[in-house]
Biopython code that builds the backbone (N, CA, C, O; Angstrom):
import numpy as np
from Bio.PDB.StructureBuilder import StructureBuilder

atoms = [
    (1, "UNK", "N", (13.967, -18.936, -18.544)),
    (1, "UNK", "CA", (12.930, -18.552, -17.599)),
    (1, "UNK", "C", (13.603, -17.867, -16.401)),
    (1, "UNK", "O", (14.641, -18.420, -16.037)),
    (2, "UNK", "N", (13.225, -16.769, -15.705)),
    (2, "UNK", "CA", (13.515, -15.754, -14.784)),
    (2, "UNK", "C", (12.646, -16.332, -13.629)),
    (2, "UNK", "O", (11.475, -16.585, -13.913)),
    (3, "UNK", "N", (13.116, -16.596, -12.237)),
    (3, "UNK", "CA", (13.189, -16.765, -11.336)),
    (3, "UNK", "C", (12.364, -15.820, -10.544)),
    (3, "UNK", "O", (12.474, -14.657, -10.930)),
    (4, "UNK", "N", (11.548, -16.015, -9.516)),
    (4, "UNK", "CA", (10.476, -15.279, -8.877)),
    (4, "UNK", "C", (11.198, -13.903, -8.842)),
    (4, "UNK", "O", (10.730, -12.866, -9.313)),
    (5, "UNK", "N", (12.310, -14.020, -8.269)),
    (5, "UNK", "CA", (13.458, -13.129, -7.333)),
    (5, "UNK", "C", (14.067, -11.869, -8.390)),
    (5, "UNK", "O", (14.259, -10.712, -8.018)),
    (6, "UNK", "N", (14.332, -12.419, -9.861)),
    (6, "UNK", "CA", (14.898, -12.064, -10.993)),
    (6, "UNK", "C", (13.589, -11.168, -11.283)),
    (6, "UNK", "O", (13.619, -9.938, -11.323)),
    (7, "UNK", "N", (12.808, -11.699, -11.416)),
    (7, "UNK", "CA", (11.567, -11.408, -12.215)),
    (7, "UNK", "C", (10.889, -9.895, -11.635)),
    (7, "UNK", "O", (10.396, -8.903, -12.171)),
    (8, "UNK", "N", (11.177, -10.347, -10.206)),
    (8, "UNK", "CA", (10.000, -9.014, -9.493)),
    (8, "UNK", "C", (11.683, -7.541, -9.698)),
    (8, "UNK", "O", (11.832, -6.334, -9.885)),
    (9, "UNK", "N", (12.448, -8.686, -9.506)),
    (9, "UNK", "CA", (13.613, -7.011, -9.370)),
    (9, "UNK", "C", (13.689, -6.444, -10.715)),
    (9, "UNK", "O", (14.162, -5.308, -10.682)),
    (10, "UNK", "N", (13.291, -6.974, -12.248)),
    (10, "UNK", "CA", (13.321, -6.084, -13.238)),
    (10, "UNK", "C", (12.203, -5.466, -13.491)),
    (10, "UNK", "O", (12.014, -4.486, -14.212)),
    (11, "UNK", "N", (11.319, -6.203, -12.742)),
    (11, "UNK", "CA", (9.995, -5.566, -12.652)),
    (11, "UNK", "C", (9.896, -4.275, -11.932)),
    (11, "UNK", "O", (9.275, -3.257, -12.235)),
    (12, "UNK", "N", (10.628, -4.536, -10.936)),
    (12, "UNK", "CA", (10.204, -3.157, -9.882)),
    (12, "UNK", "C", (11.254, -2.132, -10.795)),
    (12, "UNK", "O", (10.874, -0.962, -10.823)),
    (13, "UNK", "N", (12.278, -2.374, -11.397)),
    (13, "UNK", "CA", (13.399, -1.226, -11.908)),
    (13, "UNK", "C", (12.429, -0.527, -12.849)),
    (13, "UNK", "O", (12.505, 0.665, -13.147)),
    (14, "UNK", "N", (11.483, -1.405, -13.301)),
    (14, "UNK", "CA", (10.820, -0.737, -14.766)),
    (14, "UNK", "C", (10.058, 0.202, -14.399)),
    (14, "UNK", "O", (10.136, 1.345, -14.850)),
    (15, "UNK", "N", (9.129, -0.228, -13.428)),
    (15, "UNK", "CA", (8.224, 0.051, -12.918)),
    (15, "UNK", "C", (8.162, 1.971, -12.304)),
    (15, "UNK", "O", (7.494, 3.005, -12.318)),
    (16, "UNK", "N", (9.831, 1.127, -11.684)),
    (16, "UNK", "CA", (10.281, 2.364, -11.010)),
    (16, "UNK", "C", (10.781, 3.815, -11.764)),
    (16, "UNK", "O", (10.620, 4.968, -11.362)),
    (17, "UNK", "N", (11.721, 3.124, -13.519)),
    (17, "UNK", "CA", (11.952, 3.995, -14.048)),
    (17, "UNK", "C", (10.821, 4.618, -14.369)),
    (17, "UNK", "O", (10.962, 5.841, -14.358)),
    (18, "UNK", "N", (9.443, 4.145, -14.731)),
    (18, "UNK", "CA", (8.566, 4.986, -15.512)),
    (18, "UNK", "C", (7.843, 6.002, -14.090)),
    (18, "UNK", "O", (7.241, 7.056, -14.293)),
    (19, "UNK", "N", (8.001, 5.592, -13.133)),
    (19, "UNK", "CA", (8.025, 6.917, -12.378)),
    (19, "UNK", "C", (6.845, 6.478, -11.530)),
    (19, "UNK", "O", (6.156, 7.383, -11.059)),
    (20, "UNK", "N", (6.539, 5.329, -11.290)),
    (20, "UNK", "CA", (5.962, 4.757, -10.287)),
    (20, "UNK", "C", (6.452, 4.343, -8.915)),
    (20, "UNK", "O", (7.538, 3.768, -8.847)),
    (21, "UNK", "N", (5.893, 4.533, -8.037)),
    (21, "UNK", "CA", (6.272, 4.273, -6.558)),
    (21, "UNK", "C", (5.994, 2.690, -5.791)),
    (21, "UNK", "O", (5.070, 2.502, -4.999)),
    (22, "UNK", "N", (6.748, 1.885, -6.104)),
    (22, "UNK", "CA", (6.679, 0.028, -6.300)),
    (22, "UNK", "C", (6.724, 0.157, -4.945)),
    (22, "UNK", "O", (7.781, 0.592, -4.487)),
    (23, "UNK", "N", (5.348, -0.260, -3.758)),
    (23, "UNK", "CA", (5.815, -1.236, -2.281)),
    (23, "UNK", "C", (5.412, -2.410, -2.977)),
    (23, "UNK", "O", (4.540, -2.729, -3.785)),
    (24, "UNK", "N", (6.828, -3.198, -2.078)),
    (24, "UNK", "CA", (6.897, -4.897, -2.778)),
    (24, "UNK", "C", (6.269, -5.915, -2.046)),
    (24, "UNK", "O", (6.360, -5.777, -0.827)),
    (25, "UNK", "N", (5.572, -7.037, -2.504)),
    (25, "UNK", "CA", (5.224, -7.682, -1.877)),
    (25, "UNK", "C", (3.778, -7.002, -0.706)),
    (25, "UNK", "O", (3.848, -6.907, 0.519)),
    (26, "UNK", "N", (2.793, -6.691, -1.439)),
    (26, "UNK", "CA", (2.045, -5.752, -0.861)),
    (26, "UNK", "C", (0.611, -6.902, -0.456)),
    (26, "UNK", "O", (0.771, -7.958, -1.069)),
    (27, "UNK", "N", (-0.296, -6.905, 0.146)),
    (27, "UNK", "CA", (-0.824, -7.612, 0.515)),
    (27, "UNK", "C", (-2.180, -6.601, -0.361)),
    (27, "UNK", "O", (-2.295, -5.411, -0.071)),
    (28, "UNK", "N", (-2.969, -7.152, -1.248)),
    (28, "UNK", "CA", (-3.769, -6.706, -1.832)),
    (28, "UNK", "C", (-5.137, -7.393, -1.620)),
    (28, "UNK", "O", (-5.364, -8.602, -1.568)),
    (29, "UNK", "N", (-5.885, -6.496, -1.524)),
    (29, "UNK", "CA", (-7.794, -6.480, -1.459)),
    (29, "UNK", "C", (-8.762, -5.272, -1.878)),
    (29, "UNK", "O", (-8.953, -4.073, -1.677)),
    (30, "UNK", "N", (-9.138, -6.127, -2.430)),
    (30, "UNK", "CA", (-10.158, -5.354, -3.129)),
    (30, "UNK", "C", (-11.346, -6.158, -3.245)),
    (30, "UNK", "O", (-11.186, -7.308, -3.655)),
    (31, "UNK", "N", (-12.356, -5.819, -2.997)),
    (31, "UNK", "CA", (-13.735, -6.749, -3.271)),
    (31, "UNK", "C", (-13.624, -8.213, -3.222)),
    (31, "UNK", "O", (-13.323, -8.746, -2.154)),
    (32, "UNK", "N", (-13.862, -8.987, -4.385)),
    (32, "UNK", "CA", (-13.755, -10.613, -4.349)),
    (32, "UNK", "C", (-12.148, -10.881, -4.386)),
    (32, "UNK", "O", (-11.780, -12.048, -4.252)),
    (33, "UNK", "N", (-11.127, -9.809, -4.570)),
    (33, "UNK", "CA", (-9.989, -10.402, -4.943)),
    (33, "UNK", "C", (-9.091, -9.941, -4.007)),
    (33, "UNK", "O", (-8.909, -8.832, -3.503)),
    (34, "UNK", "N", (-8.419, -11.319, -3.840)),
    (34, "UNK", "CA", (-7.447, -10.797, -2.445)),
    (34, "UNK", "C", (-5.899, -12.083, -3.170)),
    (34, "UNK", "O", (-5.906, -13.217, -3.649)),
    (35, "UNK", "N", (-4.745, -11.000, -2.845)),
    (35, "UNK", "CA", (-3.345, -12.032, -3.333)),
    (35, "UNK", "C", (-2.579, -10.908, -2.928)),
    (35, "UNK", "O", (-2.806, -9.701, -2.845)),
    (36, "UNK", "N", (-1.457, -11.758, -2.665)),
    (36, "UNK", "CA", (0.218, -11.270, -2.139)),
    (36, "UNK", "C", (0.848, -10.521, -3.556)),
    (36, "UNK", "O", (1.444, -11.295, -4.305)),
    (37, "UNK", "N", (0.757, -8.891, -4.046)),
    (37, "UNK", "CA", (0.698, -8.386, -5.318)),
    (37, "UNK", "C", (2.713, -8.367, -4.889)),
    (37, "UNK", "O", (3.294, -7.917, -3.902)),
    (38, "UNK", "N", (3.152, -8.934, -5.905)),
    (38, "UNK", "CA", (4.789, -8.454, -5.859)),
    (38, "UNK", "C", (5.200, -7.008, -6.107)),
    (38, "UNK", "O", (6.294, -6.621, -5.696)),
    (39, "UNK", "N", (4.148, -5.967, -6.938)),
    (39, "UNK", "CA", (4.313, -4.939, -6.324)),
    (39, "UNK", "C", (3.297, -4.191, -6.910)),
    (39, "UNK", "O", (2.715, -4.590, -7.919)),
    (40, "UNK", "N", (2.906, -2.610, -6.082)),
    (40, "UNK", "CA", (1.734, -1.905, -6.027)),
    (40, "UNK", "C", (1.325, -0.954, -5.933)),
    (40, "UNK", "O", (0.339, -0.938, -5.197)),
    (41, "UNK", "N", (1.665, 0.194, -6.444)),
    (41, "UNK", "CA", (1.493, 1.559, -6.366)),
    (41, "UNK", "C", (0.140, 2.287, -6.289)),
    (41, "UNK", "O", (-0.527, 2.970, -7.066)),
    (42, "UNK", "N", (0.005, 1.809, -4.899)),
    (42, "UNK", "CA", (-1.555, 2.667, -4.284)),
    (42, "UNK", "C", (-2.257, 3.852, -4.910)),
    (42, "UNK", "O", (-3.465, 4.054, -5.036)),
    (43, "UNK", "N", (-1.005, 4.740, -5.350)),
    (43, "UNK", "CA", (-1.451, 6.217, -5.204)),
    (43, "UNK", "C", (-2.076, 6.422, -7.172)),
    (43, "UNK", "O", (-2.874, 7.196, -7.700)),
    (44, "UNK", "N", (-1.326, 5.448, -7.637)),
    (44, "UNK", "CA", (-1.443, 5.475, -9.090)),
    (44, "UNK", "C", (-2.754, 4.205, -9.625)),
    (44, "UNK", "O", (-3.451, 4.179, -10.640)),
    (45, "UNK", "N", (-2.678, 3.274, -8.460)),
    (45, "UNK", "CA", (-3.268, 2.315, -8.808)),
    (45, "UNK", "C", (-2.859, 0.754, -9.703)),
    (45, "UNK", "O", (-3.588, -0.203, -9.963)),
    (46, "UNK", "N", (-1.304, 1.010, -10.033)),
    (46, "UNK", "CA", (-0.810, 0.321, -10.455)),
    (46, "UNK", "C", (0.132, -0.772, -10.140)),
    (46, "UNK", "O", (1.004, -0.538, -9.302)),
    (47, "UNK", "N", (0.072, -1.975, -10.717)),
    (47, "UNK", "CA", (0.850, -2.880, -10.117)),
    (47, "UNK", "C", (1.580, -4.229, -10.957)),
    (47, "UNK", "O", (1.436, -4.146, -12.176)),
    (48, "UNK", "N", (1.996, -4.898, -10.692)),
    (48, "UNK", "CA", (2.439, -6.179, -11.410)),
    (48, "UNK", "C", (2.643, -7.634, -10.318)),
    (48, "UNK", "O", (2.948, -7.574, -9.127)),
    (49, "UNK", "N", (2.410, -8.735, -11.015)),
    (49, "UNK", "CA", (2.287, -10.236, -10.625)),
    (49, "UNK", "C", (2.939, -10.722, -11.430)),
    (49, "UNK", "O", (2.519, -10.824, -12.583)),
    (50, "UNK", "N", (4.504, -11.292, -10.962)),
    (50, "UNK", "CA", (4.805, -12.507, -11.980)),
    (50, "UNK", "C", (5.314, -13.576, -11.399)),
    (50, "UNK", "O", (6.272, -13.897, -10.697)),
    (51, "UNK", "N", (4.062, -14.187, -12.080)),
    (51, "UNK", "CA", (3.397, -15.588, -11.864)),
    (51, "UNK", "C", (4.340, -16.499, -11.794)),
    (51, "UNK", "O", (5.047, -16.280, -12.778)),
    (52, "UNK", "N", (4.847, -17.550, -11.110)),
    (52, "UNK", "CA", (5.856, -18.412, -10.790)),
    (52, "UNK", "C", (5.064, -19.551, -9.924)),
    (52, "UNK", "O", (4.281, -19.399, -8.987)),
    (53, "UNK", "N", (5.503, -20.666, -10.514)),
    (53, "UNK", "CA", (5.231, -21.635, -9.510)),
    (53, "UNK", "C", (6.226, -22.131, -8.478)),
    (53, "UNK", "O", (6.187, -23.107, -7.728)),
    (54, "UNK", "N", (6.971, -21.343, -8.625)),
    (54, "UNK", "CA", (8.523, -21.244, -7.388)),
    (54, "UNK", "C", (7.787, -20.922, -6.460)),
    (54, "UNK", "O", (7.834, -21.679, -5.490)),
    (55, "UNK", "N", (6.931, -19.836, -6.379)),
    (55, "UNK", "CA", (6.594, -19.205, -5.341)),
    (55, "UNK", "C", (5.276, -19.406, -5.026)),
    (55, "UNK", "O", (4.842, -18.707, -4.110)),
    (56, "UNK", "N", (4.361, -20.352, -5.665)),
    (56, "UNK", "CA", (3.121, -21.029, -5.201)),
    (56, "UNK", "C", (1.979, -19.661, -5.564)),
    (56, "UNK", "O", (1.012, -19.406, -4.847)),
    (57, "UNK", "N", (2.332, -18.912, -6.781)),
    (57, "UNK", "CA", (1.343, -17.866, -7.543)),
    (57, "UNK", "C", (0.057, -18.349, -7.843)),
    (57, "UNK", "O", (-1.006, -17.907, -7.405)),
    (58, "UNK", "N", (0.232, -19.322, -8.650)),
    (58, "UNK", "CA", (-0.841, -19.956, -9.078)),
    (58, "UNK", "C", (-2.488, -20.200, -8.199)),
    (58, "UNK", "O", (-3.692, -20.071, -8.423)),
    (59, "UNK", "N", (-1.425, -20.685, -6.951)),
    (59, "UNK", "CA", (-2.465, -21.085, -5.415)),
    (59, "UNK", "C", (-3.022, -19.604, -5.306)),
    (59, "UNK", "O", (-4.238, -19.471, -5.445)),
    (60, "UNK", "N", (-2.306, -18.563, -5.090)),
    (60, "UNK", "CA", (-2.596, -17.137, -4.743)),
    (60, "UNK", "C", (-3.220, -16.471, -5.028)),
    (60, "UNK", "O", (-3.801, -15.621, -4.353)),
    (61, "UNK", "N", (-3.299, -16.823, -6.862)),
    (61, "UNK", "CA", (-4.362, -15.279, -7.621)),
    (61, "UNK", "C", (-4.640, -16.685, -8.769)),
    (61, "UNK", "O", (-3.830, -17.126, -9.584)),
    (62, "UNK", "N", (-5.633, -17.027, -8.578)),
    (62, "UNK", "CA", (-6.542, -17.520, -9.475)),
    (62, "UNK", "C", (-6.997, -17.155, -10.879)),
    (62, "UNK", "O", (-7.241, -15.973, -11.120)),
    (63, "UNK", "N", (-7.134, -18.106, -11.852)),
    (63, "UNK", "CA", (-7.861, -17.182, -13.452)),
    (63, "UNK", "C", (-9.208, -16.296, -12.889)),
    (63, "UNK", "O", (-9.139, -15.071, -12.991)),
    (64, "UNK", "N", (-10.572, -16.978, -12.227)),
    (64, "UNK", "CA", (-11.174, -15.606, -11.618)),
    (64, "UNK", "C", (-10.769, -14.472, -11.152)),
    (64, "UNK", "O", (-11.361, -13.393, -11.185)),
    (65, "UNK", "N", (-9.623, -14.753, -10.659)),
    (65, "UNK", "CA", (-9.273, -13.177, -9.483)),
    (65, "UNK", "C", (-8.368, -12.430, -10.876)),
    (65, "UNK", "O", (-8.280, -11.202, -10.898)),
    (66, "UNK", "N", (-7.662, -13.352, -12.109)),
    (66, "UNK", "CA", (-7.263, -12.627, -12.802)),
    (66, "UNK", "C", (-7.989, -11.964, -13.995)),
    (66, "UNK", "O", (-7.369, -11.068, -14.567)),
    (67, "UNK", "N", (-9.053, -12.242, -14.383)),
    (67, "UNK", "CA", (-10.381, -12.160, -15.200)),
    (67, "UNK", "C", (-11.087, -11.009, -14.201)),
    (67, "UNK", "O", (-11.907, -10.290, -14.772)),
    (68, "UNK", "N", (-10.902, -10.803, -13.033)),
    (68, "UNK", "CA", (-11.631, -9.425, -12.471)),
    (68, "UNK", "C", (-10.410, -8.523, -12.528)),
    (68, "UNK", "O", (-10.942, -7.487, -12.927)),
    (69, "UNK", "N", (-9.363, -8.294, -12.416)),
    (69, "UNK", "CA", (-8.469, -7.652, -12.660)),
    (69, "UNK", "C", (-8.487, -6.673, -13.846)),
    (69, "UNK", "O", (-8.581, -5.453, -13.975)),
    (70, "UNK", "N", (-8.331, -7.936, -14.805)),
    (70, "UNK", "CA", (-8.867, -7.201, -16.074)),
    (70, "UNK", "C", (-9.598, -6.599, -16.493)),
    (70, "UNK", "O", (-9.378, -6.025, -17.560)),
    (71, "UNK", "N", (-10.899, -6.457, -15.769)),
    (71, "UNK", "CA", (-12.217, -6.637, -15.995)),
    (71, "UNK", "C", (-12.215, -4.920, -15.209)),
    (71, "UNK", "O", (-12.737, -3.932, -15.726)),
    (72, "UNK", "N", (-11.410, -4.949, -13.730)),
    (72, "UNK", "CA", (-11.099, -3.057, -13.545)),
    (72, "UNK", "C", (-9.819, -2.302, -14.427)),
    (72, "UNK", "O", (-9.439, -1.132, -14.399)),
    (73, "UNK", "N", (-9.382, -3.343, -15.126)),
    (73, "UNK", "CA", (-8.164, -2.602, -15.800)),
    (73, "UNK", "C", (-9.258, -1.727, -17.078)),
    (73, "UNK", "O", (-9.181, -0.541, -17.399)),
    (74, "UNK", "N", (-10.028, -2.561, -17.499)),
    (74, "UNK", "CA", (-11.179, -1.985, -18.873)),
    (74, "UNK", "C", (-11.741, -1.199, -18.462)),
    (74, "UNK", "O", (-12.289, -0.555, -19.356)),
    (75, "UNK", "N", (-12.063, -0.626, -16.925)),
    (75, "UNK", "CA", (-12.838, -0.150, -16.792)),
    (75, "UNK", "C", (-12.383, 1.322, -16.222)),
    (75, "UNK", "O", (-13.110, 2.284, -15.973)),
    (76, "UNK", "N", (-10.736, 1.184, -16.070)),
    (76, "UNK", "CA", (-10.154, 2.239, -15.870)),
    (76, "UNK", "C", (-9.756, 2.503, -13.655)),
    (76, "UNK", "O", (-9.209, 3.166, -12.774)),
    (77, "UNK", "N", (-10.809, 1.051, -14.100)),
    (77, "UNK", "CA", (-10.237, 1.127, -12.237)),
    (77, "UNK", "C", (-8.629, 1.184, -11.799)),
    (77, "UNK", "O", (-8.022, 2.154, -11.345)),
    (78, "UNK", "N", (-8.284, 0.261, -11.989)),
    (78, "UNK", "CA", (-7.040, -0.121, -11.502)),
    (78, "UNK", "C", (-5.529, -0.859, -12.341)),
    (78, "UNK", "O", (-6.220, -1.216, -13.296)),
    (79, "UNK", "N", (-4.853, -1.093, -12.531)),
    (79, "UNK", "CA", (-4.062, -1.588, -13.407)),
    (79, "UNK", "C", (-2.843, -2.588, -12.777)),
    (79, "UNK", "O", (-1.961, -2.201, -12.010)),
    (80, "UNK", "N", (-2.993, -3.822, -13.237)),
    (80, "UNK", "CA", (-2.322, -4.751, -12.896)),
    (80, "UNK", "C", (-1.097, -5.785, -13.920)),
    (80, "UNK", "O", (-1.569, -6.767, -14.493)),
    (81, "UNK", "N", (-0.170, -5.601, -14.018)),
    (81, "UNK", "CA", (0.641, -6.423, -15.043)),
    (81, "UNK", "C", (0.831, -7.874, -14.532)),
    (81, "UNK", "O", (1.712, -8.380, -13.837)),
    (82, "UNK", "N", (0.094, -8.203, -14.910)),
    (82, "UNK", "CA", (-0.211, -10.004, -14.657)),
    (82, "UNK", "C", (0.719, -10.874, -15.537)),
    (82, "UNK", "O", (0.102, -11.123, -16.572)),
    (83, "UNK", "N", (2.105, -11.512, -15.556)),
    (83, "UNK", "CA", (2.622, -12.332, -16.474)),
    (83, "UNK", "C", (2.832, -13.881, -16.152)),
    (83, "UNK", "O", (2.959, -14.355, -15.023)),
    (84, "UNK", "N", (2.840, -14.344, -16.952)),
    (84, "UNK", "CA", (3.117, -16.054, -16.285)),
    (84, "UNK", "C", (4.829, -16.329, -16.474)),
    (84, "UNK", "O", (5.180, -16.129, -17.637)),
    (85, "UNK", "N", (5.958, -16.751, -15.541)),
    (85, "UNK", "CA", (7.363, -17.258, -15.758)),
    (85, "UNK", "C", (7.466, -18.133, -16.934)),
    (85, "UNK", "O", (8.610, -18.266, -17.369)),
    (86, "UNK", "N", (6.442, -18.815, -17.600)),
    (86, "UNK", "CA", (6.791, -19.919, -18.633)),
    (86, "UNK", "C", (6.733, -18.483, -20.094)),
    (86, "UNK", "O", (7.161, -18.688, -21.230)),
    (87, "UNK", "N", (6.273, -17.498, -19.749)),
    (87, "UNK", "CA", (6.200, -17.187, -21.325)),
    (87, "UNK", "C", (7.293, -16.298, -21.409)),
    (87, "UNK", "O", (7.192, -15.407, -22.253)),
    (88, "UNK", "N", (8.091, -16.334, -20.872)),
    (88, "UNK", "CA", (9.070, -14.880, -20.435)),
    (88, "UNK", "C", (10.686, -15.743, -20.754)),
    (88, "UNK", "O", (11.026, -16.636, -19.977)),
    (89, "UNK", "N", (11.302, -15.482, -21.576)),
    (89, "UNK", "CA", (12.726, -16.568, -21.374)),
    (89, "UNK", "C", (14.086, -15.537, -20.784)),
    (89, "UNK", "O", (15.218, -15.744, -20.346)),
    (90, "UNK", "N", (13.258, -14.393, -21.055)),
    (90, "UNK", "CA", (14.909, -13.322, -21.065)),
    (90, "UNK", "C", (14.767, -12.105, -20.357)),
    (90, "UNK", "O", (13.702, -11.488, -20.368)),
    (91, "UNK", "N", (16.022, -11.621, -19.587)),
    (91, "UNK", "CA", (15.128, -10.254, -19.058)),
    (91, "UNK", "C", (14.671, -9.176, -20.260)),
    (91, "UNK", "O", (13.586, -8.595, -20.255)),
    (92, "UNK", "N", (15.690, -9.020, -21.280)),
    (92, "UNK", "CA", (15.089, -8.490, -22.103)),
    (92, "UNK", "C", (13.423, -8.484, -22.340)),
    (92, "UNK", "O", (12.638, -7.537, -22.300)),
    (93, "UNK", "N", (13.161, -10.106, -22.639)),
    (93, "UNK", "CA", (11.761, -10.221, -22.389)),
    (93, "UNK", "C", (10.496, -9.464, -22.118)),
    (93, "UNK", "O", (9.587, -8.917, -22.742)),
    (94, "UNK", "N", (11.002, -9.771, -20.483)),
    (94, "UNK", "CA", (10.344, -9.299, -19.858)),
    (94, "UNK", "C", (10.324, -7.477, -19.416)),
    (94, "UNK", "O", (9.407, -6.861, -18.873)),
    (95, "UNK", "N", (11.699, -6.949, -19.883)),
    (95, "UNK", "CA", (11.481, -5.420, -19.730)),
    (95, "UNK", "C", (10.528, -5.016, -21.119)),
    (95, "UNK", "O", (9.989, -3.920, -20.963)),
    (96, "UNK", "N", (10.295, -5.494, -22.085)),
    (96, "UNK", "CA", (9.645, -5.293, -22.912)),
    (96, "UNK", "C", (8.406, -5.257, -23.019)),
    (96, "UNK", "O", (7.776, -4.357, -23.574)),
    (97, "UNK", "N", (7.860, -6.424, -22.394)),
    (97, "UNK", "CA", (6.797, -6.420, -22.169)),
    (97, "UNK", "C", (6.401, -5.958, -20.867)),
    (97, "UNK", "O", (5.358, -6.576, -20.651)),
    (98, "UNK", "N", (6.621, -5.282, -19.955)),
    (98, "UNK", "CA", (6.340, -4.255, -19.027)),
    (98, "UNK", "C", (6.652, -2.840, -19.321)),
    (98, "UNK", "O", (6.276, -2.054, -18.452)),
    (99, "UNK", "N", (7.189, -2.389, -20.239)),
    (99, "UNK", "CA", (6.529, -1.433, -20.807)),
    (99, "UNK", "C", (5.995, -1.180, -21.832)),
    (99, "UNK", "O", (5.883, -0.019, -22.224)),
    (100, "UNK", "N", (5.422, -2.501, -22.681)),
    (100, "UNK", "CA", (4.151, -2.073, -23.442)),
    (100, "UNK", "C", (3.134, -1.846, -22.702)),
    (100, "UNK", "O", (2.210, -1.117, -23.063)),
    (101, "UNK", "N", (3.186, -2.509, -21.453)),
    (101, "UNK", "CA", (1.978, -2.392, -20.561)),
    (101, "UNK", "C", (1.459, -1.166, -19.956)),
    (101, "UNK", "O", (0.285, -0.811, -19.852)),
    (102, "UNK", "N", (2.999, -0.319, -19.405)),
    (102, "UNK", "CA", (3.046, 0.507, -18.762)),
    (102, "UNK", "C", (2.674, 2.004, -19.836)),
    (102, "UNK", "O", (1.983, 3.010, -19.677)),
    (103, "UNK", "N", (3.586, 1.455, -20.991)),
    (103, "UNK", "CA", (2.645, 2.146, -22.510)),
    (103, "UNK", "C", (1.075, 2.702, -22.484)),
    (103, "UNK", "O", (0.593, 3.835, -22.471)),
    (104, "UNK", "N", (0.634, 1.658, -22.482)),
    (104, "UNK", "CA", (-0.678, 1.487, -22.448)),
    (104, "UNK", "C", (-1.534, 1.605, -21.513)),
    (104, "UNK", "O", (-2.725, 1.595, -21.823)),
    (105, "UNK", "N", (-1.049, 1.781, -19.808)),
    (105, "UNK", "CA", (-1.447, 2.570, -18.629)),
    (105, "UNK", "C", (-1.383, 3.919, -19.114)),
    (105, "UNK", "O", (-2.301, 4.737, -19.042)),
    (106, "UNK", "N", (-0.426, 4.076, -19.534)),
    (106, "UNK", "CA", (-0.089, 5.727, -20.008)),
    (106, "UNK", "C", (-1.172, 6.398, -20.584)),
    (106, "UNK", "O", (-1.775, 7.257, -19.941)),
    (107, "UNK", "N", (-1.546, 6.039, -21.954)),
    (107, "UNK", "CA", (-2.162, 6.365, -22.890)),
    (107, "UNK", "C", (-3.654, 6.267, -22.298)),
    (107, "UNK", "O", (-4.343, 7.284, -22.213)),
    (108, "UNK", "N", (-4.141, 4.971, -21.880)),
    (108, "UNK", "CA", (-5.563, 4.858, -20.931)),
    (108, "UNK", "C", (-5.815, 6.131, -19.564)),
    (108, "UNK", "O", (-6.826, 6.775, -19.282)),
    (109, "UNK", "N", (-4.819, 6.126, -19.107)),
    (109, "UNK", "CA", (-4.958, 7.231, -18.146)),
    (109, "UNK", "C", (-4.881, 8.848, -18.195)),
    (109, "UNK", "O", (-5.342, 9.732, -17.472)),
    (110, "UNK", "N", (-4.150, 8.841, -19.284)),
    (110, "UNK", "CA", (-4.116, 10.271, -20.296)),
    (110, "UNK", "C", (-2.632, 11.237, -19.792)),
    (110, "UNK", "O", (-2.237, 12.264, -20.345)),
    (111, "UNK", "N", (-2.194, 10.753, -18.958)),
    (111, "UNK", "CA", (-0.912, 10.920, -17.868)),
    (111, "UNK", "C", (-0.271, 10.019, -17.266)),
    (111, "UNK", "O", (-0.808, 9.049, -16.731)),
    (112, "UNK", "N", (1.323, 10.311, -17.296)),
    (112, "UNK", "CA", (1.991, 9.466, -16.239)),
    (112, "UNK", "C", (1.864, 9.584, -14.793)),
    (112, "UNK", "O", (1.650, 10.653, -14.222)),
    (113, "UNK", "N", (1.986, 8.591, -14.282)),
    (113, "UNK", "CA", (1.400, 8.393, -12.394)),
    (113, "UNK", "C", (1.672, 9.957, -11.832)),
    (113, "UNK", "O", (1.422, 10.245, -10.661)),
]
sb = StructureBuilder()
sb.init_structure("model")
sb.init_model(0)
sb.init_chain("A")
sb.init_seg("    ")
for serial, (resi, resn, name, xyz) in enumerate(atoms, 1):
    if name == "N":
        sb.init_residue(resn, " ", resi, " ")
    sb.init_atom(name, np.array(xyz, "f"), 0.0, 1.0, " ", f" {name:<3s}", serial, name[0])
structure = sb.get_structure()
C-alpha cells in the first residue's frame, strides 16, 4: 500500500505526463460537493483523489459526493480519478490504473486536454 505522499506524487507525474496541468491539493466546489481534491486541472476539468485514511479522505469526500462525481463524469461534465489506498499495493499499480482512466478521459472527450 502507497502512502498519501507516494500516492499523489505518481499521481501528479502521470497526470502530468499525459499533458495535464496538476494544482495540488486544490480546494474543490462544485454544487453539493465540496473536498480537498489532491489534484485538479481547472482548464481540462480533470482531476484525481487517492483515498487514504492517513490523511482523513474518507471524512472529506463521502460515497454521495463520490456517486455525484461520477454521475458528472457520465455526463461529460467533469472528470475525477477517485481510488481507495487499500486496492492499490504497487506503484506500478497504481500508474496503471491512472492511465486507463486517463485512457478513457481521452476517448470520452474526443481530445487530449
Amino acid at each position: 500500500m502507497l502512502t498519501e505522499q507516494q500516492g499523489c506524487a505518481v499521481l501528479k507525474r502521470v497526470f502530468q505526463s499525459r499533458g495535464f496541468q496538476v494544482q495540488e491539493n486544490v480546494p474543490f466546489k462544485e454544487d453539493d460537493v465540496s473536498f480537498q481534491a489532491d489534484g485538479w486541472d481547472p482548464q481540462s476539468r480533470v482531476g484525481y483523489e487517492y483515498m487514504t485514511h492517513q490523511a482523513d479522505d474518507f471524512d472529506d469526500l463521502d460515497p454521495r459526493e463520490i456517486g455525484r462525481l461520477g454521475e458528472w463524469a457520465d455526463a461529460g461534465r467533469l472528470y475525477f480519478f477517485v481510488i481507495d489506498d487499500t486496492n492499490i499495493e504497487t506503484v506500478e499499480d497504481l500508474e496503471w490504473a491512472a492511465n486507463r482512466f486517463l485512457d478513457e478521459v481521452v476517448r470520452r472527450k474526443g481530445a487530449r486536454p
